[in-house]
C-alpha positions as CSV (number, residue, x, y, z in Angstrom):
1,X,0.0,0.0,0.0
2,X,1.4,3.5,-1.0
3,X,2.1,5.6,1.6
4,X,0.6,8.9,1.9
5,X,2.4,12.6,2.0
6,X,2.8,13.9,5.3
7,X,0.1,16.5,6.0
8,X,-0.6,17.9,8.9
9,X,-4.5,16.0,8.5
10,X,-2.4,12.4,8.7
11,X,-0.3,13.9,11.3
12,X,-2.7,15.2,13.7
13,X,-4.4,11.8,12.9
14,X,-1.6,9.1,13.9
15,X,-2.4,7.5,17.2
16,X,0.2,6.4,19.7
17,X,0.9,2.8,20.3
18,X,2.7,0.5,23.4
19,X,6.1,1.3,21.6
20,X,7.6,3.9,19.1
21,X,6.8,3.9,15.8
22,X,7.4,5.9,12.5
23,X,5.0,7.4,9.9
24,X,7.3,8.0,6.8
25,X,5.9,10.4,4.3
26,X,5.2,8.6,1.0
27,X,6.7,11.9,-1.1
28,X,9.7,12.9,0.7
29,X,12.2,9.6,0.8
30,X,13.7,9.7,4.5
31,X,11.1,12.0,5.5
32,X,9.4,10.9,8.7
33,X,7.1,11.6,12.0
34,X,8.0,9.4,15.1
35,X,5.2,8.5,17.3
36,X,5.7,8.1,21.5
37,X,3.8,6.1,23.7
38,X,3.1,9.4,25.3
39,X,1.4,11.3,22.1
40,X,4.9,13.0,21.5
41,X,5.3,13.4,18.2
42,X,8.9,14.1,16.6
43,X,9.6,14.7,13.1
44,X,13.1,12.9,11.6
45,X,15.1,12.2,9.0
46,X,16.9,8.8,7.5
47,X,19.5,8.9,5.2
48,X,23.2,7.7,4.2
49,X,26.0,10.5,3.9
50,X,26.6,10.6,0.0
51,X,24.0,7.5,-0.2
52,X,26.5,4.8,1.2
53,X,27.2,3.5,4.5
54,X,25.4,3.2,7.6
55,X,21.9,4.5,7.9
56,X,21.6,7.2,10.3
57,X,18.5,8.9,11.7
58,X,18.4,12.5,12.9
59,X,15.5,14.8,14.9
60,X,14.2,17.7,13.2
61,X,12.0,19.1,15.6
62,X,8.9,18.3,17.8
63,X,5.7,19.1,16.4
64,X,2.7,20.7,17.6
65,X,2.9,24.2,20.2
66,X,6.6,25.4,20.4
67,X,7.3,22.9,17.8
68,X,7.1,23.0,14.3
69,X,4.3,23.1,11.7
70,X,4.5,20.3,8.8
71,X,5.3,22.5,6.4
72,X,8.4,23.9,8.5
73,X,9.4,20.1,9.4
74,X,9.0,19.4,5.6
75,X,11.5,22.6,4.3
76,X,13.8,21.6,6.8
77,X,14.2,18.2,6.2
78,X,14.3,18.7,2.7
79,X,17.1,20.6,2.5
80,X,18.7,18.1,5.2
81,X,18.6,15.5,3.2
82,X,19.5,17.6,0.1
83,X,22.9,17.8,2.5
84,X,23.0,14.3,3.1
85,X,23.1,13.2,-1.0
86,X,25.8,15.5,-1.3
87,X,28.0,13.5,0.8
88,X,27.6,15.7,4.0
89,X,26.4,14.7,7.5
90,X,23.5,16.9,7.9
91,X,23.9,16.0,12.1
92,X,27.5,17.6,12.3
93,X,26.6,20.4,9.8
94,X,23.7,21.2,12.4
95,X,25.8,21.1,15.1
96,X,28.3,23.1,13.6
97,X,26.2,25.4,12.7
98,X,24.7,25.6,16.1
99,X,28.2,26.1,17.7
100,X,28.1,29.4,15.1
101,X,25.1,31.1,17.8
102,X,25.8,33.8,19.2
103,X,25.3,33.9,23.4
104,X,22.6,36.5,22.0
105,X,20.8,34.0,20.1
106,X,21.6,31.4,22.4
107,X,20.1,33.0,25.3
108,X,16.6,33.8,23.5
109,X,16.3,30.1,21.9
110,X,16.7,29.0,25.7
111,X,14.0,31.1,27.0
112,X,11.6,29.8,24.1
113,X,12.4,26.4,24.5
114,X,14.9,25.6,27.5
115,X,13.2,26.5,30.8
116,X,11.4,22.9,31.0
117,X,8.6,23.2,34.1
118,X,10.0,26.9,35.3
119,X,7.2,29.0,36.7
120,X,6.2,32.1,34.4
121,X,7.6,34.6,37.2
122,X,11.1,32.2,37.0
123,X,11.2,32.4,33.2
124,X,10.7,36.5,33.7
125,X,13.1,36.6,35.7
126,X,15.6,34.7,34.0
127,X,15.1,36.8,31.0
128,X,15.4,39.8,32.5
129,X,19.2,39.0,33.8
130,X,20.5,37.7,30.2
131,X,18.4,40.8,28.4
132,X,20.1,43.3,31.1
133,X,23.6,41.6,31.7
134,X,24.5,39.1,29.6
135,X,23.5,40.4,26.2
136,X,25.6,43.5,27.1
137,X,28.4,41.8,28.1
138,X,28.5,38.4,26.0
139,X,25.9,39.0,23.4
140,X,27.6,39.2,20.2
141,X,30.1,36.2,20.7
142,X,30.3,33.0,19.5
143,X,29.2,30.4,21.9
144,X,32.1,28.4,20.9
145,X,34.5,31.0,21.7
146,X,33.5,31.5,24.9
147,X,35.6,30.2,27.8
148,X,35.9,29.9,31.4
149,X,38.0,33.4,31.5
150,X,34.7,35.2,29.7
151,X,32.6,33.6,32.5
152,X,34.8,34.8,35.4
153,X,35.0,38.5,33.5
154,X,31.4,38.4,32.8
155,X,31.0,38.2,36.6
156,X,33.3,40.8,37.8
157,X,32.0,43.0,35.6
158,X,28.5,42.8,36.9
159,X,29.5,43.1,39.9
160,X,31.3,46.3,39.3
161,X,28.3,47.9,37.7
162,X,29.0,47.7,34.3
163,X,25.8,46.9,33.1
164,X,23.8,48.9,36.2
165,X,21.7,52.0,34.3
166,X,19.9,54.9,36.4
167,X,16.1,55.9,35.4
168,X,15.4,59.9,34.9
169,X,12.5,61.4,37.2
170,X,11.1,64.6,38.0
171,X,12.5,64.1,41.3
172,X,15.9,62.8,40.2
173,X,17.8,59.5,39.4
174,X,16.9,56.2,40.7
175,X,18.8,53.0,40.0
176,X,17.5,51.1,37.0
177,X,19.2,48.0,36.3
178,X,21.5,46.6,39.8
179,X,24.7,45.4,39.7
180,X,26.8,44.1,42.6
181,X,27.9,40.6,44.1
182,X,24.7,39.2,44.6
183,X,23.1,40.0,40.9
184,X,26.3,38.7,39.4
185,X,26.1,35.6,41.7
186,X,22.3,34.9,40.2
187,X,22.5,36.0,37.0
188,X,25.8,33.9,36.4
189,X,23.6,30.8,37.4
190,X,21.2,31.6,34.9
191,X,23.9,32.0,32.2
192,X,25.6,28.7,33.4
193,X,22.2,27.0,33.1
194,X,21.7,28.6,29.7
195,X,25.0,26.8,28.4
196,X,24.2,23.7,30.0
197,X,21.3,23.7,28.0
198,X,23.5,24.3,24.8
199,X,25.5,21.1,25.8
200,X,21.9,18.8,26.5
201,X,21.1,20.1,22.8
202,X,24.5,19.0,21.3
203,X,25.8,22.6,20.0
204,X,28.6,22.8,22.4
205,X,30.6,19.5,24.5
206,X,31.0,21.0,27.5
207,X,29.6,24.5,29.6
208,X,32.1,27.0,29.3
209,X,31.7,28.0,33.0
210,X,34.7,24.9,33.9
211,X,35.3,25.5,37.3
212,X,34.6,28.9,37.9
213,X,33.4,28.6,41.5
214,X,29.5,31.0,42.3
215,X,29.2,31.7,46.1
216,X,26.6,30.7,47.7
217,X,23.8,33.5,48.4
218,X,22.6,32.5,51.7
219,X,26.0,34.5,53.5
220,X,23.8,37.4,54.6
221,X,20.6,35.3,56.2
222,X,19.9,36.6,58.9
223,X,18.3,34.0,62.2
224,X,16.3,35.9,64.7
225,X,16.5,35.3,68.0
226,X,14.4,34.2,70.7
227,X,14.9,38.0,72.2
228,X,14.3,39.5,68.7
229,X,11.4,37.6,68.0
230,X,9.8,38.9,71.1
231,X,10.6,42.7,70.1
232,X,9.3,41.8,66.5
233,X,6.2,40.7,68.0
234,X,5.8,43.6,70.6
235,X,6.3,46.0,67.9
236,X,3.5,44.7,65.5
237,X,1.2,44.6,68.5
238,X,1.8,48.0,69.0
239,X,1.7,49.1,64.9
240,X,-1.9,47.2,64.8
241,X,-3.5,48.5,68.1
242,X,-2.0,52.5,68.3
243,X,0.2,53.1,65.7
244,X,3.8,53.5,65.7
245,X,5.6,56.7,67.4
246,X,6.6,58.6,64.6
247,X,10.7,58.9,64.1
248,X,12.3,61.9,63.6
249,X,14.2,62.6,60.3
250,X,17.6,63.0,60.8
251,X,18.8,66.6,58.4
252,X,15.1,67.1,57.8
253,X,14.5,70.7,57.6
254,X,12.2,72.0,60.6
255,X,9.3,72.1,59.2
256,X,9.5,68.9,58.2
257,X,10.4,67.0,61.5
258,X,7.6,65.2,63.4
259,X,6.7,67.8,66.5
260,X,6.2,65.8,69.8
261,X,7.4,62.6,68.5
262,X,7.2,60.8,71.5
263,X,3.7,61.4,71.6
264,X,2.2,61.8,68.3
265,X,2.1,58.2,66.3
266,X,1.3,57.1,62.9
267,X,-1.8,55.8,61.8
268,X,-2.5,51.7,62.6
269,X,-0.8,49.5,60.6
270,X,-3.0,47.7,58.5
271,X,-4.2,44.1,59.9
272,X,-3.6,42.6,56.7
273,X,0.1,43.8,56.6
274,X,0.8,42.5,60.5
275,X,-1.4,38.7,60.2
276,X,0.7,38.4,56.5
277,X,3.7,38.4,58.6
278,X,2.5,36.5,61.1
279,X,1.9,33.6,58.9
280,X,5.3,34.3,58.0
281,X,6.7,33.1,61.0
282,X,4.3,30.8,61.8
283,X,4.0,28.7,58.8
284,X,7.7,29.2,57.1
285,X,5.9,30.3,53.7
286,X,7.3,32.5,50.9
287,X,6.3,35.8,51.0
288,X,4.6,35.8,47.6
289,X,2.4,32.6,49.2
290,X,1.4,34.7,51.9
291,X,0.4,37.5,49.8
292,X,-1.7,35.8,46.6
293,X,-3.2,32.8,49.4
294,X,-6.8,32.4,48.3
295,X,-9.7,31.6,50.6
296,X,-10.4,28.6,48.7
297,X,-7.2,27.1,49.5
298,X,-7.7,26.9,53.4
299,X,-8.9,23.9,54.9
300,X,-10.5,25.2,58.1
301,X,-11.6,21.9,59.3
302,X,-8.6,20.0,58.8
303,X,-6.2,22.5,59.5
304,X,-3.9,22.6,55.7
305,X,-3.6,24.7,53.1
306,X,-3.6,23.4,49.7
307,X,-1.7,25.6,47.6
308,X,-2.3,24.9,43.9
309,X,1.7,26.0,42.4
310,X,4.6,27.5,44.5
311,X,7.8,28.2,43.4
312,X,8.5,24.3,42.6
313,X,5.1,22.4,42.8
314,X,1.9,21.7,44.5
315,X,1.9,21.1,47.6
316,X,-0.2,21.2,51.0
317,X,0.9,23.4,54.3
318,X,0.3,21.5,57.7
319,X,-1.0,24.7,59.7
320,X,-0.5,25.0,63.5
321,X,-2.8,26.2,66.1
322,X,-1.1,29.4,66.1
323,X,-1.4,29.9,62.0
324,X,-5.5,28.5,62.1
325,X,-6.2,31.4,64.6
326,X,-4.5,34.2,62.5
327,X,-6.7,32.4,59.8
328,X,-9.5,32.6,61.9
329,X,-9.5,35.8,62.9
330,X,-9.3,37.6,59.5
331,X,-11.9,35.7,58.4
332,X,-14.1,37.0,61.0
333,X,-13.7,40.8,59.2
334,X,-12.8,39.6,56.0
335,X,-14.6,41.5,52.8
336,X,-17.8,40.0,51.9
337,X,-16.9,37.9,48.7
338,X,-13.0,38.8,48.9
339,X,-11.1,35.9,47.2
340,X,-7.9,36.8,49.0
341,X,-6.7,36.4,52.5
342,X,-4.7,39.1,52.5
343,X,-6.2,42.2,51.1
344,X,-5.2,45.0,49.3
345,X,-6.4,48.2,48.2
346,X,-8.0,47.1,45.1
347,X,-11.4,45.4,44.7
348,X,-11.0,41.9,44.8
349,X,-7.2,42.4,44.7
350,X,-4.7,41.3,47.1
351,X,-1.5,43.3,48.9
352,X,1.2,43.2,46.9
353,X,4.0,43.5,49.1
354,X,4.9,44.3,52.6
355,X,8.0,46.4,51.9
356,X,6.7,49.7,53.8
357,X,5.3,48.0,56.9
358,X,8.5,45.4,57.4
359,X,10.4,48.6,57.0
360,X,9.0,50.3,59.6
361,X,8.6,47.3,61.9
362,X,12.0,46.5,61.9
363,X,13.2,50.0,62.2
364,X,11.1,50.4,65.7
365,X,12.2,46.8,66.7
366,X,15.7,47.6,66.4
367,X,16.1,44.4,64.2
368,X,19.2,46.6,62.2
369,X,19.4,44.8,58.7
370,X,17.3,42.0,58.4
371,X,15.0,41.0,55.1
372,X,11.5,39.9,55.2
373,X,12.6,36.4,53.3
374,X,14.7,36.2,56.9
375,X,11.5,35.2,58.4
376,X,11.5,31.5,56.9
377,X,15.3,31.2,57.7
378,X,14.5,32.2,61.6
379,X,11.0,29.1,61.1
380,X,13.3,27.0,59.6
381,X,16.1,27.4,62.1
382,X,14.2,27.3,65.2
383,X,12.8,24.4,64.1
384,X,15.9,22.1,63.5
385,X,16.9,23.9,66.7
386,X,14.2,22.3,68.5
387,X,14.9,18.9,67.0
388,X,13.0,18.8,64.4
389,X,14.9,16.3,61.8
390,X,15.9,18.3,58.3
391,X,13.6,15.8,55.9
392,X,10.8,17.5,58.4
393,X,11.6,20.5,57.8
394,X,12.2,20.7,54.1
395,X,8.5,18.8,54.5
396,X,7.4,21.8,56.1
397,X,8.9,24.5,53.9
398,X,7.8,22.8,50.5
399,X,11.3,22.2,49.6
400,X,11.3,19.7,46.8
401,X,15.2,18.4,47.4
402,X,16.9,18.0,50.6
403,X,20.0,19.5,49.5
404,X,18.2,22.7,49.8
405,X,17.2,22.3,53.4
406,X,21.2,21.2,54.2
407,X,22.0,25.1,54.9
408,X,20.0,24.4,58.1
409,X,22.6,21.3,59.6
410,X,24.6,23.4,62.3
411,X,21.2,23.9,64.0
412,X,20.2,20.3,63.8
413,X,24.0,19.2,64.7
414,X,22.9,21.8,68.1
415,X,20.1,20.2,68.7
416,X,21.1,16.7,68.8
417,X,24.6,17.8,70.9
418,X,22.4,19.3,73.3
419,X,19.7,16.0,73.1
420,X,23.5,14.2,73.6
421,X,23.7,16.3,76.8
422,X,20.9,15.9,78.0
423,X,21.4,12.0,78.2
424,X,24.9,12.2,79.0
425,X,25.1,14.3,82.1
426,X,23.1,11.9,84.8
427,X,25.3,9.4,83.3
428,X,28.8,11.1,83.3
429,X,27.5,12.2,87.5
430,X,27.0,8.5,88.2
431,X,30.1,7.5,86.5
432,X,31.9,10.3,88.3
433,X,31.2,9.1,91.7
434,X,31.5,5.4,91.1
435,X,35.4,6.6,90.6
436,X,35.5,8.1,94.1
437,X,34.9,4.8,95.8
438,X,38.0,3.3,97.6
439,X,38.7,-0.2,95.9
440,X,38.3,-3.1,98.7
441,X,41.6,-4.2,99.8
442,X,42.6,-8.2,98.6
443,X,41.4,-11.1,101.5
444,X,44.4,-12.2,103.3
């Protein structure tokens, strides 16, 4: 039976079977669609180099959204296998010619196609680092010419500034793009992902980035303390309930200097702000959890939330007592028909961050320089402080590897040196006065 040309009608029509199969199109020789188990479809070619030798087989493309059309499949492997008659391996000439990228092109075909499950807000992100530093820097290279040396200049240079930019006001400048340790730090993981990428795909053997070495980015986490904690909490009793004393501006001119400071206080805090960062420290949650948690997603009865994607999956939050009763008790004056828990100024909208508020929290508490992200360090800590084992913890912060929760071993390592202790001591007493007893002299 003649086959048929590959159209996108007997394309979208082929069914997928226990194993992998191939449609070949009955016009194009060597022209083919593979079929998965899974419904993935794959368009490839078969051909010998010159028409002699070994039969090889080489992917075009995927088809169907991000993929390719039929059509595009059909040009491409066309002119492939055009390649392949004239006695050159279309698979090195690709690779070749994909080792010709630039880190420009590189970087936007990895984007379109090389984030895998990445959330939308990662894949923003991510883009925004290699549009803002690494075009700049590395853009118009080769991504075969680049080399470990690139990598480690790429990152000194960000962190100099050389890609930070300044916005124009009315009122003045304000910084634009960053630069500085930390934003080279991130961004030169993104890049290093980028190129390992590049090396999954085939266009280069190995990630330029060799052994340059990226610091770790927990070095400024801060842990509060049992002591700070308290203040924290006094302080956002006192922001809710009668307002904060307001704070004189140091340089201010007079007129614009709080009179009677120590009397006159600024309007309550919000509710909303001050029970957003009590879940904070009472559940361990990222702040953008906090913030976007929808009614819907609390399980009153049972005591979980049932978050439907965080930054790595779904997942469910085991509440405590103390994390159901803030729950509880802004439900009581909740909005009629609100979707959100924490509520912003728009209708229907929730608060989209708590940067005011933590600032003026912490400035009152005396907490000196510590970040609202510090919260779930201090949960996390004070939990493996208490014992808690680490595979617990992670549990608890939604951490979906355990290497991630490892930054939190020293407090664990306390904890069970102090359990140790704890046994130890009654022991070590007894054993110290067994030694005091006089032996018993030998019978004569």
């Amino acid at each position: 039976m003649a086959r048929s040309k590959l159209t996108k009608t007997v394309v979208d029509a082929l069914e997928p079977r226990d194993k992998d199969y191939v449609e070949w199109c009955g016009k194009l020789s060597g022209f083919g669609c593979r079929v998965r188990p899974s419904g993935r479809k794959v368009f490839i070619i078969q051909y010998r180099i010159g028409g002699v030798g070994t039969v090889r087989k080489q992917n075009i493309g995927k088809y169907g959204p991000g993929g390719l059309t039929v059509d595009e499949a059909w040009d491409r492997g066309d002119k492939l296998l055009r390649v392949a008659r004239d006695g050159i391996d279309p698979a090195a000439a690709e690779k070749k010619k994909k080792a010709e990228l630039t880190v420009a092109e590189l970087c936007d075909e990895y984007i379109e196609r090389g984030c895998g499950n990445k959330r939308a807000s990662t894949v923003d992100t991510d883009k925004a680092a290699l549009d803002n530093h690494v075009k700049p820097l590395l853009g118009s290279k080769k991504i075969s010419d680049v080399t470990d040396a690139d990598f480690k200049a790429f990152m000194r240079d960000v962190e100099k500034g050389k890609t930070a930019t300044t916005i124009v006001t009315k009122k003045g400048e304000r910084p634009g793009v960053r630069g500085g340790a930390g934003v080279a730090r991130r961004t030169a993981r993104v890049l290093s992902g980028v190129f390992t990428y590049a090396v999954g795909e085939k266009y280069l053997e190995k990630n330029p980035r060799g052994t340059v070495k990226i610091a770790k980015d927990n070095e400024n986490e801060r842990y509060l303390s049992a002591d700070e904690i308290d203040r924290l909490g006094a302080t956002m009793h006192e922001a809710e309930h009668a307002g904060l004393p307001w704070a004189l501006r140091e340089g201010a001119k007079a007129k614009h200097r709080a009179k009677d400071a120590d009397t006159r206080r600024a309007p309550k805090m919000s509710p909303h702000a001050i029970a957003a960062i009590r879940l904070l420290l009472a559940t361990g949650m990222r702040s953008g959890e906090v913030l976007t948690l929808k009614w819907e997603f609390y399980d009153a009865e049972n005591g979980f939330l049932y978050l439907p994607v965080t930054k790595t999956k779904k997942r469910v939050v085991v509440l405590s007592d103390f994390a159901r009763e803030i729950l509880d008790t802004l439900r009581k004056t909740a909005t009629k028909g609100h979707p959100y828990v924490i509520e912003g100024e728009g209708e229907n909208e929730h608060r989209t961050d708590l940067k005011r508020p933590w600032a003026q929290i912490i400035a009152h508490a005396g907490l000196g320089k510590v970040r609202l992200h510090d919260i779930r360090h201090t949960f996390a800590s004070h939990a493996a402080l208490d014992g808690i084992s680490l595979s617990v913890v992670g549990k608890l912060l939604g951490h979906s590897q355990t290497a991630t929760t490892a930054r939190y071993t020293h407090f664990a390592e306390t904890a069970l040196r102090a359990a140790a202790n704890r046994v130890a001591t009654p022991l070590s007493d007894k054993i110290a006065r067994q030694s005091n007893v006089v032996p018993l002299k030998a019978a004569s």
